[in-house]
C-alpha positions as CSV (number, residue, x, y, z in Angstrom):
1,X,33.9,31.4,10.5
2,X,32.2,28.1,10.2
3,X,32.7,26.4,6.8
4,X,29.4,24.3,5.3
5,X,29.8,21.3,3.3
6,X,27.8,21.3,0.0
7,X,24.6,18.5,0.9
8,X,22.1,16.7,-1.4
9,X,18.6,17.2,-0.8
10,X,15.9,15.7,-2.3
11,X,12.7,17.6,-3.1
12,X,9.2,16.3,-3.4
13,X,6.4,18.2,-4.9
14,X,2.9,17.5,-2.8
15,X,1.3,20.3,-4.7
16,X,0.8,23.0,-6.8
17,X,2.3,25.7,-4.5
18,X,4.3,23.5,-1.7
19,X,7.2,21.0,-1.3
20,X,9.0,19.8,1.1
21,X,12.6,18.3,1.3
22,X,14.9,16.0,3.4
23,X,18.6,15.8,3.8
24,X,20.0,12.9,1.8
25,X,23.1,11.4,3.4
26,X,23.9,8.8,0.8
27,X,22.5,7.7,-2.9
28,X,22.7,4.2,-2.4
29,X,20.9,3.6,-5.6
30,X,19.9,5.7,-8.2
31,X,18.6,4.8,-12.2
32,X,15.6,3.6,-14.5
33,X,14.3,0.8,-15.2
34,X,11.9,-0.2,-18.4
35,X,9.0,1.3,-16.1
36,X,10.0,4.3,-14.1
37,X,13.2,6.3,-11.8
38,X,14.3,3.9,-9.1
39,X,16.1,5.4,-6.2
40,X,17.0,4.1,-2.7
41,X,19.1,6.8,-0.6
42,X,20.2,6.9,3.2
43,X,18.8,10.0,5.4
44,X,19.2,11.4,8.8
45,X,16.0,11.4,9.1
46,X,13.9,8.5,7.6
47,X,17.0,5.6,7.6
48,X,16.8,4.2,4.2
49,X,14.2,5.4,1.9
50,X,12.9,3.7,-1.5
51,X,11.6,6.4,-4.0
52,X,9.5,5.3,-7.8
53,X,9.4,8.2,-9.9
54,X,10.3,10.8,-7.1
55,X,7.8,9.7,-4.7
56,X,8.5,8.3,-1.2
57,X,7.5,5.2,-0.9
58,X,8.4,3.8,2.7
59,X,11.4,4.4,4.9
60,X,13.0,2.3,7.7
61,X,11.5,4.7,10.5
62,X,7.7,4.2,9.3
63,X,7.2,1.5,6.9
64,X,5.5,-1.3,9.0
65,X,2.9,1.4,10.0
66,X,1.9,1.2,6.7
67,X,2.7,-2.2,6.3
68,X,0.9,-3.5,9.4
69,X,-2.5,-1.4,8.7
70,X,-2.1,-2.5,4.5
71,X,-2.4,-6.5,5.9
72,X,-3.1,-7.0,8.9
73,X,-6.6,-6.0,9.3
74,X,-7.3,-8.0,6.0
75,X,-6.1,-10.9,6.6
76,X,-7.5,-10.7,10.3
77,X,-10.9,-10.5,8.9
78,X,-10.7,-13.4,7.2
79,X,-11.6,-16.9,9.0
80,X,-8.5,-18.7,7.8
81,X,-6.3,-17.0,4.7
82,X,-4.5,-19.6,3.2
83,X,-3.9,-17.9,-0.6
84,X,-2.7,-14.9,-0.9
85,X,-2.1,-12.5,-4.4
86,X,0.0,-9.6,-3.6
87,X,-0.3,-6.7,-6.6
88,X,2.8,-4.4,-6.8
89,X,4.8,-4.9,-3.3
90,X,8.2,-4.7,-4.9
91,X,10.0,-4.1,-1.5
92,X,9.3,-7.1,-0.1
93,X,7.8,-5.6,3.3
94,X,3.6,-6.7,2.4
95,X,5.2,-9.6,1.6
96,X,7.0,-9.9,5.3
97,X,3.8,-8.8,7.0
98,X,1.8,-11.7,4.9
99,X,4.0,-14.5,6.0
100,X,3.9,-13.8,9.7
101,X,0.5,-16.1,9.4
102,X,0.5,-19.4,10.0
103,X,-2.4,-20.3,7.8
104,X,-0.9,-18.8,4.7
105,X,0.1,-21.3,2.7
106,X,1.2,-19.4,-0.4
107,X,1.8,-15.9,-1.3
108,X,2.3,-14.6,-5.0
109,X,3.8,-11.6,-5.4
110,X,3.3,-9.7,-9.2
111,X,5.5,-6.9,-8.9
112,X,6.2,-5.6,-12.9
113,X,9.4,-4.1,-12.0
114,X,12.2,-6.9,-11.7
115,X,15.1,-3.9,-11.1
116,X,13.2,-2.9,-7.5
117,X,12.1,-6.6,-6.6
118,X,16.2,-7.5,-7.1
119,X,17.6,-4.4,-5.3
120,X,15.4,-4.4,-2.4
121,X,15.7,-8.2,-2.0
122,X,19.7,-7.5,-1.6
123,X,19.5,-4.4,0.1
124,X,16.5,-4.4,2.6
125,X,18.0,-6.2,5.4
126,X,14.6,-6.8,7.0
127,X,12.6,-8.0,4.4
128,X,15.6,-10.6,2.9
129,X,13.7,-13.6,4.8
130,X,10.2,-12.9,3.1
131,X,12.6,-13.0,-0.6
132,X,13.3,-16.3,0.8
133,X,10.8,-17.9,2.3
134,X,9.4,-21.3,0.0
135,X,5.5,-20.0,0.2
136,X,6.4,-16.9,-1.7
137,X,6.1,-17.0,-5.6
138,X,7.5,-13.9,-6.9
139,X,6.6,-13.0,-10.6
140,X,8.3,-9.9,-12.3
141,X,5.0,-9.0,-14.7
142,X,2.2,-7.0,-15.2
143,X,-0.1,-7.9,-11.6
144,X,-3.2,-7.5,-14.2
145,X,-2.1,-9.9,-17.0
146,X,-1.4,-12.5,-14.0
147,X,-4.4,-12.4,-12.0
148,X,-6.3,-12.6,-14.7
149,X,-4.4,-15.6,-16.1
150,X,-4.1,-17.3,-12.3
151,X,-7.4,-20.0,-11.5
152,X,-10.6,-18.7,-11.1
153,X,-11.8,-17.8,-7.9
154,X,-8.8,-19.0,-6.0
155,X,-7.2,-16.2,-3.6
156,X,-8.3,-15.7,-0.1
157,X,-7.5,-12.5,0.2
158,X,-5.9,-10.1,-2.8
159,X,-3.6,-7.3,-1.8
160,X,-3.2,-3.9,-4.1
161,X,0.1,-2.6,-2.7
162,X,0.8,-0.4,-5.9
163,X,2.4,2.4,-6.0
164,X,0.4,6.2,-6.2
165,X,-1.8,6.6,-9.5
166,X,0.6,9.0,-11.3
167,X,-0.5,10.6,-14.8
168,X,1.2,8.3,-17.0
169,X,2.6,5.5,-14.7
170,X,2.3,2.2,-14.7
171,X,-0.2,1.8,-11.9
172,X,-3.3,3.6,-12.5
173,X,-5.7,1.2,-14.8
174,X,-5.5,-0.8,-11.2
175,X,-7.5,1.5,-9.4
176,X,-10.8,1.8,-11.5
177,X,-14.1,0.0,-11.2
178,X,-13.2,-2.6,-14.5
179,X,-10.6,-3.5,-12.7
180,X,-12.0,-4.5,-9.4
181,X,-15.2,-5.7,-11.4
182,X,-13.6,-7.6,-13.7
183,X,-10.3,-9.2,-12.5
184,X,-10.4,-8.6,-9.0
185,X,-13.5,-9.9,-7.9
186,X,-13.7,-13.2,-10.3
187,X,-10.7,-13.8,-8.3
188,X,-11.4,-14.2,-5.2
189,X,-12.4,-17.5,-3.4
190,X,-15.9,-17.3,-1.8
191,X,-15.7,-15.5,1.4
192,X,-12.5,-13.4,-0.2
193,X,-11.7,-10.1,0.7
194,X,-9.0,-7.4,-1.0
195,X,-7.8,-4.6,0.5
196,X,-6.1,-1.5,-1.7
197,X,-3.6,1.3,-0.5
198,X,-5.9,4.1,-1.3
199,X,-4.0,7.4,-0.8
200,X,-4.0,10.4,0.9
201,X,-7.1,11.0,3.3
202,X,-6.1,13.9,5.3
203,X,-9.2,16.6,5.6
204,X,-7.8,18.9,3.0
205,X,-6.3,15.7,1.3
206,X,-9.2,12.7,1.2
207,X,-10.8,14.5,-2.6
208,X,-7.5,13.9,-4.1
209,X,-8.1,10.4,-4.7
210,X,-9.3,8.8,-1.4
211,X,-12.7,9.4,-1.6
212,X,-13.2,8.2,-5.4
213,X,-11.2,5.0,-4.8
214,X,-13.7,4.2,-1.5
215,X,-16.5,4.8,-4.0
216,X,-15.1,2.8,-7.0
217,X,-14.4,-0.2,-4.4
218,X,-18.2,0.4,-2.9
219,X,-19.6,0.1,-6.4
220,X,-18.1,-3.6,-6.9
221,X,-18.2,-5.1,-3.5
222,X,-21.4,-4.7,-1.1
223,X,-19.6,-4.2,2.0
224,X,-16.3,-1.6,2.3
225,X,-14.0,-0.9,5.4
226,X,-12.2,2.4,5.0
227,X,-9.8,3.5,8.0
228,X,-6.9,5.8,7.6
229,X,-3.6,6.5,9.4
230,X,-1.0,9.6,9.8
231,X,2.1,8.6,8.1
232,X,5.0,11.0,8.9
233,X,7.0,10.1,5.7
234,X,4.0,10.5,3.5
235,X,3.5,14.1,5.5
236,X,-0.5,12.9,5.7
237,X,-3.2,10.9,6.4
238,X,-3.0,7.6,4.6
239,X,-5.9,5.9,3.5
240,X,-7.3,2.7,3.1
241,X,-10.0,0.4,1.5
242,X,-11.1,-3.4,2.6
243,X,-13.7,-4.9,0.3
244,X,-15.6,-8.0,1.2
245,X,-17.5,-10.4,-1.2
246,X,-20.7,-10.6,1.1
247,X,-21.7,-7.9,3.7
248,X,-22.6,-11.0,5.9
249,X,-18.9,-11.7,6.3
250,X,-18.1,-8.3,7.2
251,X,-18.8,-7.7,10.9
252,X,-16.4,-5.4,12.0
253,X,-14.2,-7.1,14.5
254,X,-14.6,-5.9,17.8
255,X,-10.8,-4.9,20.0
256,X,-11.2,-7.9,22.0
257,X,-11.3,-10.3,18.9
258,X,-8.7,-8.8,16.8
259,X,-6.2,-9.0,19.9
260,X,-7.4,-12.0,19.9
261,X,-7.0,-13.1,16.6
262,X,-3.2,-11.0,16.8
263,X,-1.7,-13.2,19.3
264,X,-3.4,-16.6,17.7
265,X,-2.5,-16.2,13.9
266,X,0.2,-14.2,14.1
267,X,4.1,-14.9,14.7
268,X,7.5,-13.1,14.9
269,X,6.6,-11.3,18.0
270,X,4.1,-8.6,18.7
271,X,2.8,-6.2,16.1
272,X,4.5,-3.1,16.3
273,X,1.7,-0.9,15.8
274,X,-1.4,-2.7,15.4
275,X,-4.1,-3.8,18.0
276,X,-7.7,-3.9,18.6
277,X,-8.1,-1.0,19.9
278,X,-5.7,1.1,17.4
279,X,-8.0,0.0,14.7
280,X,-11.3,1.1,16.7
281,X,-9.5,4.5,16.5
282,X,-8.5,4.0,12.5
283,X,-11.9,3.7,11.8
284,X,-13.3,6.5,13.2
285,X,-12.8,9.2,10.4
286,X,-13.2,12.8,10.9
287,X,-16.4,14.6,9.9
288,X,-14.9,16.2,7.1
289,X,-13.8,12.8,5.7
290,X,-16.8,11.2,5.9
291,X,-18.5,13.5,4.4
292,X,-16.2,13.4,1.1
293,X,-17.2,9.6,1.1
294,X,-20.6,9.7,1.4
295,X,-21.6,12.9,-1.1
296,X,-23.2,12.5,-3.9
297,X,-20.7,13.8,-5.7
298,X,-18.2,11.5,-5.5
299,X,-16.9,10.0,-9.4
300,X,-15.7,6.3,-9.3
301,X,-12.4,6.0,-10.7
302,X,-13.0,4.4,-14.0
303,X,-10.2,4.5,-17.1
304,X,-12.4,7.2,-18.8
305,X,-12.3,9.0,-15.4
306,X,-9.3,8.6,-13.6
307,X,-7.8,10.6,-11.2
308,X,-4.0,11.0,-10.0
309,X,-1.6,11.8,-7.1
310,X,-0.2,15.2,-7.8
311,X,3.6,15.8,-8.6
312,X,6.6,13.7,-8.4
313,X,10.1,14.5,-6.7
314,X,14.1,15.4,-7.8
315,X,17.1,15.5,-6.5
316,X,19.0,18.9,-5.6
317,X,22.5,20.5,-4.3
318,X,22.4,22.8,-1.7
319,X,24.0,24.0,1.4
């Protein structure tokens, strides 16, 4: 008779009534910090994945997906991005994708959590170099109280790479409309855009929060970009939002330019995901989408009105 030896699995909740779990082949990591459960654990499946409060993250087998699609088309869009302000981030992997342009000159990185930013910088083999590289300024601190303190108008492009707005984590007040009113766009040198993660957008998903952070970023900035992307690891459609100062700088670059654009500004090697015509396809949202975005019924996300990511995850025995 075959014998089975005991395995840890860890369990996320994605709703209500449904969860799904993975193998976990090693805890590599596992604690608090001040701000919330920390836990980076080998799989079978994923390679190495990096969990705050229970909630996948990124894993080795998808992350630049995500990564390419959070600052790529940003920065792309931009005529020459020489500032950047990076808002959460913690792994280090916006931070890699950021660098690969030549024109940047700096990147700060606000990441409040100095227990992630110090693990992953040991422990991420890929994104060690970005830790290291002279143009990044990494600040353990609230992302709020240092944009607002940094110089007026002075970022190119600002990057909200913050983790999902749970009910009572640290993230949420960076989603609303003061926010992006406020902090955000004071920030921004003229001809600035800022792009935010923005959740799931799936068809039965895009309600959850998708659709109210499109419209919260359409009530500050006169011109919004929303695309969206399957991620395996987050089992859905990914969303997210790219706000420009002035709808005159935000023609929508055609294939041809952004491979264009690609193989001129970018370095390391080819993009692993990205091209022209891959983001021709992002944009191109399902009916059912759209129409979440565009109803009338659509509530900004505002601190009197916020919404939040359902659930969080924990760790099980089982055989």
């Amino acid at each position: 008779m075959a014998s089975y030896a005991k395995r840890l699995w860890l369990e996320e909740d994605l709703g209500d009534d449904y969860r799904w779990s993975y193998r976990v082949s090693e805890v590599l990591f596992s604690g608090r910090s001040e701000y919330q459960e920390v836990d980076l654990v080998d799989t079978p499946t994923w390679g190495k994945v990096l969990l705050l409060d229970g909630k996948m993250q990124s894993t080795e087998a998808d992350e630049e997906v995500y990564h390419e699609l959070l600052v790529h088309p940003t920065l792309l869009h931009h005529p020459n991005p020489k500032r950047v302000f990076i808002m959460g981030g913690g792994e280090g992997a916006t931070a890699r994708e950021v660098l690969r342009h030549r024109s940047v000159e700096q990147v700060v990185m606000v990441d409040i959590d100095k227990v992630v930013t110090d693990f992953c910088s040991q422990h991420l083999a890929r994104n060690q170099a970005a830790f290291r590289d002279p143009r990044l300024t990494l600040i353990n601190d609230d992302a709020r109280v240092q944009l607002e303190a940094a110089e007026d108008a002075s970022f190119d492009v600002i990057i909200a790479d913050l983790a999902d707005p749970l009910d009572g984590g640290p993230c949420y007040q960076l989603y609303t409309q003061e926010f992006y009113r406020n902090v955000v766009l004071r920030k921004l040198a003229p001809g600035g855009v800022f792009v935010t993660q923005s959740g799931p957008a799936g068809f039965l998903s895009c309600r959850e929060v998708f659709a109210s952070i499109h419209a919260t970023v359409r009530s500050v900035f006169p011109a919004v970009l929303a695309y969206a992307q399957h991620i395996p690891s987050f089992c859905d459609t990914w969303g997210f939002n790219i706000g420009f100062q002035d709808p005159q700088q935000a023609p929508v670059l055609s294939p041809e330019e952004m491979d264009a654009r690609i193989s001129e500004r970018i370095s390391n090697g080819p993009l692993g995901f990205l091209d022209g015509t891959t983001f021709a396809g992002l944009r191109q949202l399902n009916k059912m989408v759209r129409a979440a975005l565009e109803g009338p019924d659509v509530e900004v996300y505002t601190l009197d009105n916020a919404r939040f990511i359902h659930g969080a995850g924990v760790k099980s025995a089982g055989s």
